[in-house]
VEXDREN-2710 file (C-alpha; in Angstrom, 1 decimal):
% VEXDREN-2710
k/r/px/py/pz
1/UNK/28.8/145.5/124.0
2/UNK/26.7/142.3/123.3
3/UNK/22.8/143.2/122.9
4/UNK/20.5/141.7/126.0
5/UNK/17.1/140.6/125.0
6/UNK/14.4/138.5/127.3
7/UNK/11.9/136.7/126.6
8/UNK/8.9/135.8/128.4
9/UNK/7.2/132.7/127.6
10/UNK/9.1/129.9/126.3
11/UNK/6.3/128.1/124.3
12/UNK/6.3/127.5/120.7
13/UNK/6.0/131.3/119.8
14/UNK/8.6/132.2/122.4
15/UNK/11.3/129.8/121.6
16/UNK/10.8/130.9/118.0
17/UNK/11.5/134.4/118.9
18/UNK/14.4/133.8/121.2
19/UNK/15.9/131.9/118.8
20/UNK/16.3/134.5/116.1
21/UNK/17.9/136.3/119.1
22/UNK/19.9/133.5/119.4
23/UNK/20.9/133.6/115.6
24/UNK/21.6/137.3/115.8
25/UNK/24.5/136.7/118.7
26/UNK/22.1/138.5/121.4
27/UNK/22.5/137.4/125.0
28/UNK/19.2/136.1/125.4
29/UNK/17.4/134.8/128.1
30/UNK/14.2/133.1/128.8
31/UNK/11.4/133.5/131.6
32/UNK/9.4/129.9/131.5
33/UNK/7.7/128.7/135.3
34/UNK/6.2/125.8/134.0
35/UNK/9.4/123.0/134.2
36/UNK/8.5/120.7/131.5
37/UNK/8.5/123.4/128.9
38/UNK/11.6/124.7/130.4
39/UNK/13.4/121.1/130.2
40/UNK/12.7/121.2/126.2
41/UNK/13.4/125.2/125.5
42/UNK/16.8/124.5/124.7
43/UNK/16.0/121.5/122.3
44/UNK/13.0/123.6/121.1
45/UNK/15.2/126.7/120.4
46/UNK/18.1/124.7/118.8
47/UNK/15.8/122.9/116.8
48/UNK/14.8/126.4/115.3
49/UNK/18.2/127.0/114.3
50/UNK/19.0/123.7/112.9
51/UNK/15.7/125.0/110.5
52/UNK/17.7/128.4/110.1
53/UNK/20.9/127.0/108.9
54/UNK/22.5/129.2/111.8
55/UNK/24.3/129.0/114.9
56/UNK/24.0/130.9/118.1
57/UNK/24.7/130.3/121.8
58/UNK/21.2/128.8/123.6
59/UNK/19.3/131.2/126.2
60/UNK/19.7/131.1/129.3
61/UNK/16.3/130.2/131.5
62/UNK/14.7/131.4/134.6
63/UNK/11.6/130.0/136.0
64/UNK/10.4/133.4/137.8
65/UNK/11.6/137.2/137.3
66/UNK/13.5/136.7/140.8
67/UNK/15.8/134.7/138.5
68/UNK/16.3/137.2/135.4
69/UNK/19.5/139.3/134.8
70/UNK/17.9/142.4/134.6
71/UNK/21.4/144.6/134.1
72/UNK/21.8/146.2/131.0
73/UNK/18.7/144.9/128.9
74/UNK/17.7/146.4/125.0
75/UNK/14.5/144.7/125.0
76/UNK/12.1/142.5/126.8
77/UNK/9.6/140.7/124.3
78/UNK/6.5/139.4/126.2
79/UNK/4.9/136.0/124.5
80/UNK/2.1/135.2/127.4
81/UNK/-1.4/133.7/126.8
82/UNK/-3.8/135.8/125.8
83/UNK/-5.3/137.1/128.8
84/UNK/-4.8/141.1/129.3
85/UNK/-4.7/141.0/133.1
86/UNK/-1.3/138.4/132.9
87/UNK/0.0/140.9/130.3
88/UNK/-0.6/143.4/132.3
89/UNK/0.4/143.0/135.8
90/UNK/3.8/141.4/134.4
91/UNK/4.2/145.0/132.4
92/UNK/3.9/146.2/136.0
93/UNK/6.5/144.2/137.8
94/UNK/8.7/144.7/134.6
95/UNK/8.9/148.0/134.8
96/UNK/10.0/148.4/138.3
97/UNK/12.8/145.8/137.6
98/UNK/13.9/146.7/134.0
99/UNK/16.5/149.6/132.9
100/UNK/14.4/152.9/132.1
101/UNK/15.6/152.7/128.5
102/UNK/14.7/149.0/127.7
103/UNK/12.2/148.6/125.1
104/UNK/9.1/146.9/126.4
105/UNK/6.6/144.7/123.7
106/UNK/3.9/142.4/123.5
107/UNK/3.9/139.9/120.7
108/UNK/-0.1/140.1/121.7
109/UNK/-2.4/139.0/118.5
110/UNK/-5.7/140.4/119.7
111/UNK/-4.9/143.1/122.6
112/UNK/-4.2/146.8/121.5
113/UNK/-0.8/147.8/122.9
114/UNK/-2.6/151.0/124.4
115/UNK/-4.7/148.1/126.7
116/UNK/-2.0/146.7/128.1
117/UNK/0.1/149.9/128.6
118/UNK/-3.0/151.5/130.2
119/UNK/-2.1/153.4/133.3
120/UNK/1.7/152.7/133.0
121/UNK/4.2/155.5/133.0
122/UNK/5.9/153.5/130.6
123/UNK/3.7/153.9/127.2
124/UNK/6.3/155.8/125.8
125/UNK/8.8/153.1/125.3
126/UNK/5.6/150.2/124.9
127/UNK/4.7/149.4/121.7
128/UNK/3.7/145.3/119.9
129/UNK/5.9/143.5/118.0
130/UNK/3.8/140.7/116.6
131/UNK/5.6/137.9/115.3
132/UNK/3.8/134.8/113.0
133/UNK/4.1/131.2/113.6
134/UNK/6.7/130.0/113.6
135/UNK/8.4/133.0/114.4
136/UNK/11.7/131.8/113.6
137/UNK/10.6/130.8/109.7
138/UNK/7.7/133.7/108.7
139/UNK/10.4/136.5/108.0
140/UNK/7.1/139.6/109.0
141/UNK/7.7/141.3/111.9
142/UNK/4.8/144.3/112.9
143/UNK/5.5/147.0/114.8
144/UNK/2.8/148.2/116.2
145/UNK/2.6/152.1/117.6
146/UNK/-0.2/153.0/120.0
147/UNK/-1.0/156.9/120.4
148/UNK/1.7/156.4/123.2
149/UNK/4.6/154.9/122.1
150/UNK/7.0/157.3/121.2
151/UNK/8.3/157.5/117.2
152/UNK/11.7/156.5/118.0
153/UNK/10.8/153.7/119.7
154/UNK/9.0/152.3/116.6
155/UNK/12.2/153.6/114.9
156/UNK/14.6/151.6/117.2
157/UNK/12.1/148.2/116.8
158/UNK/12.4/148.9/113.2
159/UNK/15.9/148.9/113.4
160/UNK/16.7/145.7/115.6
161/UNK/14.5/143.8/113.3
162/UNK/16.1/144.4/110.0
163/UNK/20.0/143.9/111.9
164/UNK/17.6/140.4/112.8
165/UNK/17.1/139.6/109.1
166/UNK/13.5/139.9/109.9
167/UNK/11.1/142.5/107.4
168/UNK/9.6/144.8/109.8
169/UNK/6.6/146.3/108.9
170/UNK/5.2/149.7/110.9
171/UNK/1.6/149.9/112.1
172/UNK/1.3/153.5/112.6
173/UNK/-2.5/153.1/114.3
174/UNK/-3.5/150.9/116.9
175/UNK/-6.4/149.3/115.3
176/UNK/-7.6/145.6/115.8
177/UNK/-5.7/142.6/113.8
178/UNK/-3.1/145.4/113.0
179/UNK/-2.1/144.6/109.5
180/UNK/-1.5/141.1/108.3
181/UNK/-4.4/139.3/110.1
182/UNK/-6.5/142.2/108.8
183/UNK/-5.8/140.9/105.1
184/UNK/-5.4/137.4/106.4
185/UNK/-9.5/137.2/107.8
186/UNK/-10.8/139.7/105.0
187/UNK/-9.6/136.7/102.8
188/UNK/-11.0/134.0/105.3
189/UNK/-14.3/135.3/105.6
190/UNK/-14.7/135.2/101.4
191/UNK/-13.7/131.4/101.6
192/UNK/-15.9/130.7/104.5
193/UNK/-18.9/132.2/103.1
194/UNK/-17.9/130.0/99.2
195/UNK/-17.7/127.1/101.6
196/UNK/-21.4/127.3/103.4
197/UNK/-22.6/128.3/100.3
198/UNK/-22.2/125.1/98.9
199/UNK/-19.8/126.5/95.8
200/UNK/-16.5/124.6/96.4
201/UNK/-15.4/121.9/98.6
202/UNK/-12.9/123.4/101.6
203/UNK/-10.1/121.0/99.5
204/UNK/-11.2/123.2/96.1
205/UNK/-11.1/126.2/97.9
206/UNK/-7.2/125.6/99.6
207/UNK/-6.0/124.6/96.3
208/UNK/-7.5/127.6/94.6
209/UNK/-5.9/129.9/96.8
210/UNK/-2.4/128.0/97.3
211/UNK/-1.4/127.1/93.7
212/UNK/-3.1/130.5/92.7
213/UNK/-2.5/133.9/93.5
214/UNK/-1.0/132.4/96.6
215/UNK/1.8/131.0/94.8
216/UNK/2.1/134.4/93.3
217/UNK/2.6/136.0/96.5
218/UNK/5.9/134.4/97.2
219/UNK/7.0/136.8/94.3
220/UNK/4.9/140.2/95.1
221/UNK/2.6/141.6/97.5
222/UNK/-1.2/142.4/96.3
223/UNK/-0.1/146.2/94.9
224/UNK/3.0/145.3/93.0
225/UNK/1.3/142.3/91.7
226/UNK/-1.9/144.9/90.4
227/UNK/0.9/146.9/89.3
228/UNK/2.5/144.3/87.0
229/UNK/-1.0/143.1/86.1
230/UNK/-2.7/146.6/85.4
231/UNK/-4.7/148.2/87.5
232/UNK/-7.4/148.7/84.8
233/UNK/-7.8/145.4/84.8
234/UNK/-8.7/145.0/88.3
235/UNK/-10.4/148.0/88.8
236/UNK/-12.6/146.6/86.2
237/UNK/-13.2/143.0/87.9
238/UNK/-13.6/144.8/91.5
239/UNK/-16.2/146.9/89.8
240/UNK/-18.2/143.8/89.5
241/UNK/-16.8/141.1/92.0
242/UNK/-17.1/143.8/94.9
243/UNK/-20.9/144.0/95.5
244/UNK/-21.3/139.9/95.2
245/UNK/-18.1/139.9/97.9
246/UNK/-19.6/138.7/101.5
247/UNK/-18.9/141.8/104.3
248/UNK/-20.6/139.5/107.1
249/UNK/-19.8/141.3/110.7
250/UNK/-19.3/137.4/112.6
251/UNK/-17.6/134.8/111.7
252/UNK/-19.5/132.6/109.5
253/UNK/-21.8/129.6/110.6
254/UNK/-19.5/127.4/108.9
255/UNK/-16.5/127.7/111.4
256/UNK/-19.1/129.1/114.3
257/UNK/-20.6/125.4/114.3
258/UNK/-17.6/123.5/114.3
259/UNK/-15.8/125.2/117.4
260/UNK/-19.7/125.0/119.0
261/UNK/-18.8/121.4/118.3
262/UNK/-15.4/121.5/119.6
263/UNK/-13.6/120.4/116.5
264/UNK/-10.9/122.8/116.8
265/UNK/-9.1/121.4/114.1
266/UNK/-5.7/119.2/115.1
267/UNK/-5.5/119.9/118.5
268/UNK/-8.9/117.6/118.4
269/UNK/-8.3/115.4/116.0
270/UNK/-11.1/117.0/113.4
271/UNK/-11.7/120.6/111.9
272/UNK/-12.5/121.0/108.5
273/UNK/-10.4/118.3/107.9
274/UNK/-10.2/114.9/109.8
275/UNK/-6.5/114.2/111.6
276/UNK/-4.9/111.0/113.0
277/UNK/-1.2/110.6/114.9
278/UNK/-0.3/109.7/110.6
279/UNK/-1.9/111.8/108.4
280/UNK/-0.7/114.8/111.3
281/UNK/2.7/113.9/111.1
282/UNK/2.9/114.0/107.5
283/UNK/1.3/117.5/107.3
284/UNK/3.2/119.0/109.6
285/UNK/6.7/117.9/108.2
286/UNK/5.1/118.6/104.2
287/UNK/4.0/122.1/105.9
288/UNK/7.2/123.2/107.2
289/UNK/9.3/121.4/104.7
290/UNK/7.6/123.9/102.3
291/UNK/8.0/127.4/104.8
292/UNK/12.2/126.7/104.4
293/UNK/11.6/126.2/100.9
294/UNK/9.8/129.2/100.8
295/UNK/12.1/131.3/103.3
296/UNK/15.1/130.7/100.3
297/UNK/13.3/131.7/97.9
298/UNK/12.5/134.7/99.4
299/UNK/16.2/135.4/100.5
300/UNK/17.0/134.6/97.1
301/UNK/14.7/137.8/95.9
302/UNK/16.4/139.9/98.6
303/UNK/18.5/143.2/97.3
END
């Protein structure tokens, strides 16, 4: 029997998670109200798989949950905005309407999964799977267990992600940022504090981290790479590096000011770099050009 997934929200995020659906021969659908994102979904999604060098059959999408299949489903993946109440009054209406044994998740970045299962009878089978932009390229998955979500539901996430090609990874505490983004603003707030210090330039400071240890990171994560390195070694430099390192508990002035400002990066045309219709379009296809080249590699270091 063919696997059922749904999707709800067919934006960027959510046509990048149906399409590795799609890619995986799931019977996928869609929920998208607003009609000019469902008119492009299917070019969106397709596009994706062009990038993936796979094939699949295109979702099928409904504008409301009148219009889903709801019939058999393994999974229902919700990709809304980030607002907890529309997460969860649609966990609500999903429930009543969804199989008792469908798994129910939230690709939420910044809610806890216990939030938006709060109250429901459901928490057992609720759990986040957070996906990275672009889904369909970053090959991370988390799965992310609240005190309620039952172990082999975390199991059975685990499970449909690797039969996905994707790498879960299992976040066995609730906790805010879950794992990646935890690493991922630990490292931000160092090179926004070396920035409004005046130490490097924000140009110096990508550079250093991309053709650096980022570079090395396409070949091992932090703990293999102190492996390989010697621990020794680093437990000597942290000995000194640590107490210098900043632990600030808000974001630093130097990105504070600028969304005060409302440069918000490309979406306004400035950030900490300035953007025009040109210099946007050649970023974006160098950018993306280099996450395929860096998906083979990867897939080229797989067992």
């Amino acid at each position: 029997m063919t696997s059922k997934a749904l999707v709800v929200g067919g934006g960027t995020m959510g046509a990048g998670i149906a399409a590795i659906f799609c890619a995986g021969g799931w019977d996928t659908q869609v929920i998208e109200p607003n009609a000019q994102t469902a008119a492009g979904l299917h070019t969106a999604v397709s596009d994706c798989l062009t990038q993936l060098e796979q094939t699949g059959d295109l979702p099928r999408v409904a504008a409301s949950l009148d219009a889903v299949e709801w019939p058999d489903l393994d999974i229902i993946v919700e990709c809304l905005p980030e607002d907890l109440a529309v997460k969860r009054i649609f966990f609500e209406q999903a429930v009543s309407l969804a199989p008792a044994e469908t798994l129910l998740v939230s690709n939420s970045s910044s809610f806890p999964i216990s939030a938006i299962a709060e109250g429901l009878d459901t928490r057992a089978r609720m759990a986040g799977l957070h996906f990275f932009m672009p889904a369909h390229l970053v090959p991370l998955v988390e799965v992310i267990s609240a005190d309620s979500t039952a172990p082999e539901t975390a199991t059975a996430l685990c499970e449909i992600m690797t039969a996905l090609g994707k790498r879960p990874v299992h976040v066995r505490k609730d906790i805010p940022g879950f794992l990646a983004n935890r690493i991922q603003h630990a490292l931000m707030r160092e090179a926004l504090s070396l920035a409004e210090q005046g130490i490097a330039s924000v140009e110096d400071i990508d550079a250093a981290v991309q053709l650096s240890f980022g570079m090395r990171f396409l070949g091992a994560g932090p703990f293999l790479q102190k492996d390989l390195a010697g621990l020794d070694i680093h437990h000597a430099a942290g000995t000194t590096i640590y107490p210098d390192l900043c632990n600030d508990p808000v974001p630093s002035s130097f990105i504070a000011d600028r969304v005060a400002r409302g440069d918000l990066g490309v979406k306004t045309g400035r950030g900490f770099y300035d953007w025009d219709d040109e210099t946007l379009t050649k970023e974006r296809a160098r950018y993306q050009a280099s996450l395929i080249a860096g998906l083979k590699i990867l897939r080229q270091g797989q067992p």
